[in-house]
Residue, then its C-alpha position, 0 to 999 in steps of 0.5 A: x489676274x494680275x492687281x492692276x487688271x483686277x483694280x481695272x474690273x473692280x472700277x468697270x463694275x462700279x465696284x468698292x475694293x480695297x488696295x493692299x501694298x506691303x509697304x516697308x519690311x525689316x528683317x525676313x518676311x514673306x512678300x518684299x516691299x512693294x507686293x500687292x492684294x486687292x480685296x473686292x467685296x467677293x473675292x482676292x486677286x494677288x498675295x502680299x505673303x498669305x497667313x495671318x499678315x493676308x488674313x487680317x488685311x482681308x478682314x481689315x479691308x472689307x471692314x472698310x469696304x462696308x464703311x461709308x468712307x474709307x480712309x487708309x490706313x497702315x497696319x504693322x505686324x511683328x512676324x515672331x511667335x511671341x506674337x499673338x494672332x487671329x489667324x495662326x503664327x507667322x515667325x518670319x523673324x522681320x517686321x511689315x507695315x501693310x498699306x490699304x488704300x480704299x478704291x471707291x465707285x467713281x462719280x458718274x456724270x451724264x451730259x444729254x447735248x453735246x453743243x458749245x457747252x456741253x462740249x466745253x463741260x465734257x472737257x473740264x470733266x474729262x480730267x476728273x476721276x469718273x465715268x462720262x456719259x455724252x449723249x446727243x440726239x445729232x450724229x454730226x455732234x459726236x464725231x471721233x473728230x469733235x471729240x478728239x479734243x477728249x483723248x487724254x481724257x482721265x475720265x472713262x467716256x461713253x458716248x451714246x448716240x441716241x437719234x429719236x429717244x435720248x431718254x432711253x438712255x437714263x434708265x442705262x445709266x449707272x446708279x447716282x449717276x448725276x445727269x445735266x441736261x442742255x440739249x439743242x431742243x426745248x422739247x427733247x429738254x422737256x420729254x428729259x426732265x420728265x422722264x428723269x423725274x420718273x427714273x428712281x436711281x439718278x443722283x441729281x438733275x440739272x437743267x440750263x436754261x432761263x428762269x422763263x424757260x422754267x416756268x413753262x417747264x415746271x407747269x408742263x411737268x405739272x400738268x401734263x407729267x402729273x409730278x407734284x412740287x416735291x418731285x419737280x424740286x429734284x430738278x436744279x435750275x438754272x446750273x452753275x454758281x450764282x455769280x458767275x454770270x459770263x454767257x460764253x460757252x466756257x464761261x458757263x461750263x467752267x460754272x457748272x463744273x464747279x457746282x458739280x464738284x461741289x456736289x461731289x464733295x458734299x454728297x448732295x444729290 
């Protein structure tokens, strides 16, 4: 497997890995520049010159791999025997610097309804690093010709049409993943909140809608769901920054992507 498919599997699985890149050699070594290893929790694919130089990367990325997070780093090596090493001699005679570069899992993100906002959201989030779930109840909604506007997406999307159950869909969802909620229908809105709350391995939820809208919510989900404050606290509303208060579709979602970023880059759920 070649490093660039392994990179590829590594993210399909929602996997950590680290990247290593022999990044600069002076004198005889046994990779040139430019030669690559990945490193997953499990396994290797690629070679940056085996022995102890690999050896100690290895060991140095899955170091990192167990860390919270990562930074790179760049680790040299004097390949002579004057040298003493963990993992035997290498007296190539040149001298290597060896880049690692983390891989972490992506943010995953669901959209449930894929209106006016929802399609705006989907098309700021579609240029960021993550993996996008787009789920609508209405199949007119997901065409391949609605959604042709997100072709050039960075973003991995998934698009899940879900005609009576679009709930089931959250217990599919990766772990963490940050789920939005702004369907065409209160109720399918409600039955949502309800069973996200009951779903353990969500990052954070959030609902659009009126502070009125809530208030029903947030009784129904008492009542009727049986989830007490705590639980109902999980639930933001409404989305977005406070003072962005614009009602035009992109205005909104340009609000609620900001948010979420911000939630990225604090790590709150």
């Amino acid at each position: 497997m070649t490093w660039i498919a392994a990179v590829a599997r590594l993210r399909a699985r929602r996997e950590t890995g680290v990247l290593v890149t022999v990044a600069t050699v002076r004198g005889h070594a046994p990779r040139d520049a430019g030669a690559k290893l990945v490193v997953g929790r499990n396994g290797t694919w690629g070679s940056i010159g085996g022995g102890n130089v690999e050896a100690v990367a290895i060991d140095r990325a899955r170091e990192m791999i167990a860390a919270a997070k990562p930074e790179p780093e760049l680790i040299d090596f004097a390949l002579n025997d004057k040298v003493t090493n963990q993992h035997g001699v290498q007296c190539c005679g040149g001298t290597v610097q060896v880049l690692l570069e983390p891989l972490p899992v992506v943010n995953a993100v669901a959209i449930f309804g894929v209106g006016h906002v929802g399609l705006e959201l989907a098309r700021i989030l579609a240029r960021q690093d993550l993996d996008l779930h787009l789920i609508d109840s209405r199949s007119d909604i997901l065409t391949e010709e609605r959604l042709d506007v997100l072709a050039d997406a960075v973003a991995q999307v998934h698009v899940h049409h879900t005609p009576l159950l679009p709930e089931e869909v959250l217990e599919e969802l990766p772990r963490g993943t940050h789920v939005l909620i702004m369907t065409h229908d209160h109720a399918e809105d409600a039955a949502l909140c309800d069973a996200a709350l009951r779903t353990d391995h969500l990052g954070s939820i959030g609902l659009i809608g009126s502070a009125a809208k809530w208030v029903r919510f947030r009784k129904r989900l008492s009542t009727e769901g049986g989830h007490d404050d705590a639980t109902i606290d999980r639930i933001k509303t409404p989305i977005g920054l406070a003072d962005i208060t614009g009602k035009e579709p992109a205005t909104i979602a340009v609000s609620v992507a900001a948010d979420l970023l911000r939630t990225f880059e604090t790590g709150a759920n």
